[in-house]
N, C-alpha and C positions, 0 to 999 in steps of 0.2 A: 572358463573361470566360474566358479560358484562362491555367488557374493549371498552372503547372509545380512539380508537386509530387515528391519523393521518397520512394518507396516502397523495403521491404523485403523478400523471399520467401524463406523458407528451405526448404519442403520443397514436393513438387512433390502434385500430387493423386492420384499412385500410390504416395509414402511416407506419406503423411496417412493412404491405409487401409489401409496395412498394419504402420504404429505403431497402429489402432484395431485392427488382426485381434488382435494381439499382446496388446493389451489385457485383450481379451475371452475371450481362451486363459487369460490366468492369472488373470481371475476366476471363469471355467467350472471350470478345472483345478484350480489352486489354492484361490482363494476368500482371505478375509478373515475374521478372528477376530474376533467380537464379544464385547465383555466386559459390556456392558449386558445384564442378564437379559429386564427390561422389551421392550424393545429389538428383540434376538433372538428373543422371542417374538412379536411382533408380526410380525416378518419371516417368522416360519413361519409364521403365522397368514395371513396378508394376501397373501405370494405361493406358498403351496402349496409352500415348498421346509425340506425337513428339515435341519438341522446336526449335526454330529458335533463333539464336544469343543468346541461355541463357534466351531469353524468351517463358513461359508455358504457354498459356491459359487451365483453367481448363473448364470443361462444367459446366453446374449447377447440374447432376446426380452426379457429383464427388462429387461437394462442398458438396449435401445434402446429401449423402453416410456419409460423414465427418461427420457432424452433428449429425449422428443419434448413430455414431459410437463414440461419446467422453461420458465420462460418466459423468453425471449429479449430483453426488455430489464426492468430495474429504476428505479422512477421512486425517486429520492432528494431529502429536503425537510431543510431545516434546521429548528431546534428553533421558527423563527416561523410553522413552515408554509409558506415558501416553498416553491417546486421551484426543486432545483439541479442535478440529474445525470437522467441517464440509461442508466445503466449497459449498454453492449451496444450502446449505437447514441452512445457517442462518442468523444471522442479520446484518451489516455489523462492520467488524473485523476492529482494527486499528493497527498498528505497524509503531516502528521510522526508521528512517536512509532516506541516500541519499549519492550517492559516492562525501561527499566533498571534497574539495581541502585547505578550511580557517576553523577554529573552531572562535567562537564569546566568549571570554569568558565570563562567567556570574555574574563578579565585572563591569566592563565597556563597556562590548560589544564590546572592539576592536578586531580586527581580526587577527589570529597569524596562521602561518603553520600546516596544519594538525596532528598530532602527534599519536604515536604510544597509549601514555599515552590516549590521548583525546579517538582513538578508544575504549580501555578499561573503561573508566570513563561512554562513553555513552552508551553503550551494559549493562552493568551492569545499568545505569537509568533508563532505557525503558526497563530491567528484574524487577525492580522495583515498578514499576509504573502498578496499577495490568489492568487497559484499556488497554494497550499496549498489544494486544496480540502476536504479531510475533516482532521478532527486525530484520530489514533490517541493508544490509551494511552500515554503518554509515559517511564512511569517505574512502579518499584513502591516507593512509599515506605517510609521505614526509622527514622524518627526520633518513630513513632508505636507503639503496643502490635501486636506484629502481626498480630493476631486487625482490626484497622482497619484494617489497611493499604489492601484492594482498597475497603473501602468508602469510605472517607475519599478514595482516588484518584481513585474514579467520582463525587463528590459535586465535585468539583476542574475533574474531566473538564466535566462539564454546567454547571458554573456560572460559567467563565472563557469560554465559547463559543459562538455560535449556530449556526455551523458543522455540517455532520455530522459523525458522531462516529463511530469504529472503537471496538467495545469487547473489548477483551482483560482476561481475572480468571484470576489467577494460581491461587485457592483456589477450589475447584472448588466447595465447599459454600457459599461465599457466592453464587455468581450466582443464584438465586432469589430473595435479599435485596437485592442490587443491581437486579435486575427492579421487584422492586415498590419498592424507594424510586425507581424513577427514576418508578415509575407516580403514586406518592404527588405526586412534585416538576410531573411532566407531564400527569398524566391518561395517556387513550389511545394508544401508542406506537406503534400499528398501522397507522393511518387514513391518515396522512400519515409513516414513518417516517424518522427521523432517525437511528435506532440502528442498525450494520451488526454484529453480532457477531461474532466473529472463533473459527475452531477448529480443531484440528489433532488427525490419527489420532497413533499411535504409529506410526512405519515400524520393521519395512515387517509393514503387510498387517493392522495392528490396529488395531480401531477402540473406544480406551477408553474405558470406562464415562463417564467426566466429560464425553470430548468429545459423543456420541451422546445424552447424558439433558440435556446445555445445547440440543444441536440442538432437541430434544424441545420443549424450556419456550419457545425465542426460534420457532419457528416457528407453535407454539399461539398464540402472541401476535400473529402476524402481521408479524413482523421479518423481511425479508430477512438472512441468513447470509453468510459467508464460511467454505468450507471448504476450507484451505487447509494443504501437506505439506510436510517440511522432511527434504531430502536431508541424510547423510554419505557420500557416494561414496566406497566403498571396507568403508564400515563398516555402515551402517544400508540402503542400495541398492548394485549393481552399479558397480565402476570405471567403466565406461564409462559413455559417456553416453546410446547408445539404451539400454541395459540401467535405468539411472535415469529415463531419461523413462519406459520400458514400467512398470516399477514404480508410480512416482508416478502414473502416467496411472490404475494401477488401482485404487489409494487413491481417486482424488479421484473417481472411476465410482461406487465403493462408496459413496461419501459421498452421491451423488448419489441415487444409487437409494434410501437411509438417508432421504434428505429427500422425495423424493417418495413413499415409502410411509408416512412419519409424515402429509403431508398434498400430493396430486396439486396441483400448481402452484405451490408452495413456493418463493420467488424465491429462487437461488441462485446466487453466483458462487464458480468453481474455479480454484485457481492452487496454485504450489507457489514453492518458495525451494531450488535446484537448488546446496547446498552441497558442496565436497569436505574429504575426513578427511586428514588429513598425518600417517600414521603415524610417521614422523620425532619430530614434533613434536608431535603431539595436539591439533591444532588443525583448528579448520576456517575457510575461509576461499572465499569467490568466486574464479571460475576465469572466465576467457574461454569456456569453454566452458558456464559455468553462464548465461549468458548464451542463448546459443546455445537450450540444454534451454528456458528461461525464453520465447524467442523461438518454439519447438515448441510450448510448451504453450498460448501465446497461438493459435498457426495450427489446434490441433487444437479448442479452443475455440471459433472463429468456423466451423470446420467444423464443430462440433454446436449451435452458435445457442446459446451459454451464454455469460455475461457473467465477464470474464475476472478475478483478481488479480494481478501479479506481484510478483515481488522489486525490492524501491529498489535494487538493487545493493550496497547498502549493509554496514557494520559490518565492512571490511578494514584501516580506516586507523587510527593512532592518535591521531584528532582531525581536526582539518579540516586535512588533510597532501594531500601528495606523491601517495600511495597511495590514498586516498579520492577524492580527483577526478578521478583515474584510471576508477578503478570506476562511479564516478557519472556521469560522461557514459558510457563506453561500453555502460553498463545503460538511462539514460537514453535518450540514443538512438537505439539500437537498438530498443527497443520504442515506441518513437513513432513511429518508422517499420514497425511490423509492427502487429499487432490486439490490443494489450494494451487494459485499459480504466481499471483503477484500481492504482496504486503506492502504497499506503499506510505504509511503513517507513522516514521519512527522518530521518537526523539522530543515530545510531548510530554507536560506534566500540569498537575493541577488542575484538569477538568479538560484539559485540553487548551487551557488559556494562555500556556505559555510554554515556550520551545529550551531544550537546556541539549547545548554542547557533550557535557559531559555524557547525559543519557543515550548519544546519536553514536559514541565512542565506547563505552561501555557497551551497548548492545550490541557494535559488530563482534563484539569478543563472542556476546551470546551466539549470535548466528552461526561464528566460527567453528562454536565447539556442539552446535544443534547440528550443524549441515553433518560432521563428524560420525555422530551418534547416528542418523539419520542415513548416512552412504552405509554406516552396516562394516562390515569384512569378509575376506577373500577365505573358504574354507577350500582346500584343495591339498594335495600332497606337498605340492614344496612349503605353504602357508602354515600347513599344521607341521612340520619340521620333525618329520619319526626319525630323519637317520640322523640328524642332531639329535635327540632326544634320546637315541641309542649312544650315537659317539660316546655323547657326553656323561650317559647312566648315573647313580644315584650320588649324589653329595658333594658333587662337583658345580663349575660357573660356569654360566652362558657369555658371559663377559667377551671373550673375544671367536664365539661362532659368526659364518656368515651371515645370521639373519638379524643378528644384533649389529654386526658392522655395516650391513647394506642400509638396515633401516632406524638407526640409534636418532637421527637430526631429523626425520619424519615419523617413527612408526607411534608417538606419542605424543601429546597437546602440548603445546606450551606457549602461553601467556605472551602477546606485544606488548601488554599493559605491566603485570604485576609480576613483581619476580617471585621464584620459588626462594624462598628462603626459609632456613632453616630456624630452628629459635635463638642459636646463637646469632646467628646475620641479622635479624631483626633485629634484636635490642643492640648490636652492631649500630645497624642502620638508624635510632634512636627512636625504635618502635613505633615508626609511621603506622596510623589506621590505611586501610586498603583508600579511602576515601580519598586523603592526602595522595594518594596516586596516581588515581585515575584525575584530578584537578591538576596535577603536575603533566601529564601525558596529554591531556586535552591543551593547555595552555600550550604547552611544548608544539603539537599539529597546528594550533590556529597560529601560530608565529610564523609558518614557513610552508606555506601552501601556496600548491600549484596555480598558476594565472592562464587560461587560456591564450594563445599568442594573437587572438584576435581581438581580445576584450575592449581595448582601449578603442579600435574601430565601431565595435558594435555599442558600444555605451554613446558613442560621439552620433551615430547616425541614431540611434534611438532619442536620444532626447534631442537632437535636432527635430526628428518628426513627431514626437510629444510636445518640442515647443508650436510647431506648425497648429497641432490638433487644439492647443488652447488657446490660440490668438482669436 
């Protein structure tokens, strides 16, 4: 078969090393602050390199030791012990969530406090929603003591889903206790894992205590990692945008060489979220060009055989707008078209402060009709249809040929969400906005969604051992 596929390339293999020279200059030169004492001394210990004031310069035999030393794909299994992914050798994955603070409801979009219920409603739609491969943290609830919040959220998280799971903890002192009750709920987390943990330095160039001593606890365990960095161009990295990718690339190098000298083959994927600062306004917000970095960091990734994260695009719009589906297809893809692997952040809006239903349903449409574009077509004799083409000759219908009967119910998109109507059926229909739609369709899925058959179990033993940990 000859599939005509589209491909994307942004930088050529004489920029690829010399954004790595560049790299390697400022973590030679510079170096990286480690705030972990533990930590840093293991790194003096283990690679023979001294620090001054909490800051480590690595050489470039370390970094590319690192390198060679992470492994090149990641097998990922849902909570039944399936295998579902393989992170490094597939096509790029998507999954929701984002630690918000607001839920947007999907009757009007107003914004209300995060809630316990809301975590549950979304984990269970993005288990739903069959694009959705991994369901990230979704929210950090508010309507609970907040000393519970991340525990009560990760109890939420595993028990609404069999899906894999992204985990993000907002309190740094609970992720040990989040560790062992998921070990309590699971057993063995390691063997077959389902848990990808999620961690980010401090930009630029620090690597703090919480994130490097979680790395510490999920790689002992035998969890593959996500360590991933979070541009303000302008503010926290360089205006520009090699200046930000050079940066972040040397964050996420640190992180690396951090993981491979806590334990040599330590599965790991790097990616960053390439935001810009609007001194203006004090906002930050995706750029066409954050896309771009996003798209560099996937190409310098598969040039060093590391399994990639990137940015959803996400959290420009205010709600599932104008502005968000904007962002969301041109983030989407473009990296489906380049070496991304895993897009974990969907379903964000307003700065990222707040999670909206509608936008987690609205987007798998995008992904539907991205992944479409992105498989390309089959060009070969029976595909390109000459003796139909002949049968049929000039001023006649294809209407009832074989290749229109075999393929009329798949060889074209169409909509879960919006129907094709015509202009009469709309004003029919009494000229609903597209809007009105997708708030019908969303409300419609959150009424009647899937429960894992074990939930009530694992909710019952989780706060059983939540109530233990707080007596």
């Amino acid at each position: 078969m000859n599939n005509v596929r589209p491909h994307l390339t942004l930088m050529t293999e004489e920029q690829i090393q010399e954004a790595h020279r560049n790299t390697l200059r400022v973590l030679s030169e510079t170096g990286v602050r480690v705030d972990s004492p533990e930590i840093l001394q293991m790194l003096e210990r283990k690679l023979g390199i001294k620090s001054q004031d909490r800051i480590i310069k690595f050489p470039s035999e370390v970094v590319e030791d690192a390198i060679k030393s992470a492994p090149k794909t990641i097998d990922i299994y849902d909570r039944r012990g399936e295998h579902k992914l393989k992170l490094g050798d597939n096509r790029l994955s998507f999954g929701v969530g984002v630690t918000a603070l607001f839920y947007q409801n999907p009757i009007d979009e107003k914004l209300d406090l995060f809630k316990r219920g809301n975590f549950q409603d979304l984990v269970r739609l993005g288990s739903a929603l069959p694009l959705y491969d991994v369901i990230s943290t979704v929210g950090i609830i508010r309507d609970v003591p907040e000393e519970l919040s991340d525990l009560l959220g990760s109890l939420e998280h595993i028990a609404n889903t069999t899906k894999p799971l992204v985990l993000l903890v907002s309190d740094e002192n609970k992720f040990p206790v989040i560790m062992q009750m998921y070990e309590k709920l699971h057993g063995d987390l390691g063997t077959k894992p389902f848990i990808i943990p999620y961690f980010n330095p401090v930009s630029p160039l620090v690597m703090n205590a919480g994130t490097v001593d979680k790395m510490k606890i999920s790689i002992e365990r035998g969890l593959p990692i996500i360590f991933s960095n979070y541009s303000m161009a302008g503010a926290s990295t360089p205006l520009t945008p090699a200046g930000t990718l050079t940066l972040l690339m040397a964050e996420l190098l640190a992180g690396l060489v951090i993981s491979q000298t806590i334990k040599k083959g330590a599965p790991i994927l790097l990616g960053m979220l390439p935001v810009y600062f609007d001194m203006r306004t004090m906002l930050n917000f995706y750029d066409p060009q954050s896309v771009l970095i996003s798209v560099a960091c996937s190409e310098m990734m598969k040039h060093y055989g590391i399994p990639h994260c990137s940015t959803s695009g996400s959290g420009t719009g205010w709600g599932m707008d104008l502005i968000a589906a904007d962002t969301y297809w041109m983030n989407t893809l473009a990296l489906l078209l380049s070496s991304g692997h895993l897009a974990p952040f969907i379903g964000d809006s307003l700065g990222s402060k707040s999670i909206s239903p509608t936008t987690i349903v609205h987007v798998h449409e995008i992904i539907d009709q991205a992944l479409r574009f992105a498989n390309g077509f089959q060009l070969d004799d029976v595909n390109s249809a000459i003796e139909e083409i002949h049968k049929v000759g000039p001023g006649k219908s294809f209407l009832s040929q074989p290749s229109t009967l075999k393929n009329y119910k798949t060889g074209y998109y169409v909509s879960k969400i919006y129907p094709r109507y015509s202009m009469e059926k709309w004003q029919e229909a009494g000229e609903p906005p597209a809007r009105q739609i997708l708030r019908e369709k969303t409300q419609s899925l959150l009424a009647s969604l899937p429960i894992p058959d074990d939930h009530a179990e694992l909710i019952g033993q989780g706060e059983e051992f939540i109530k233990q940990q707080n007596r």
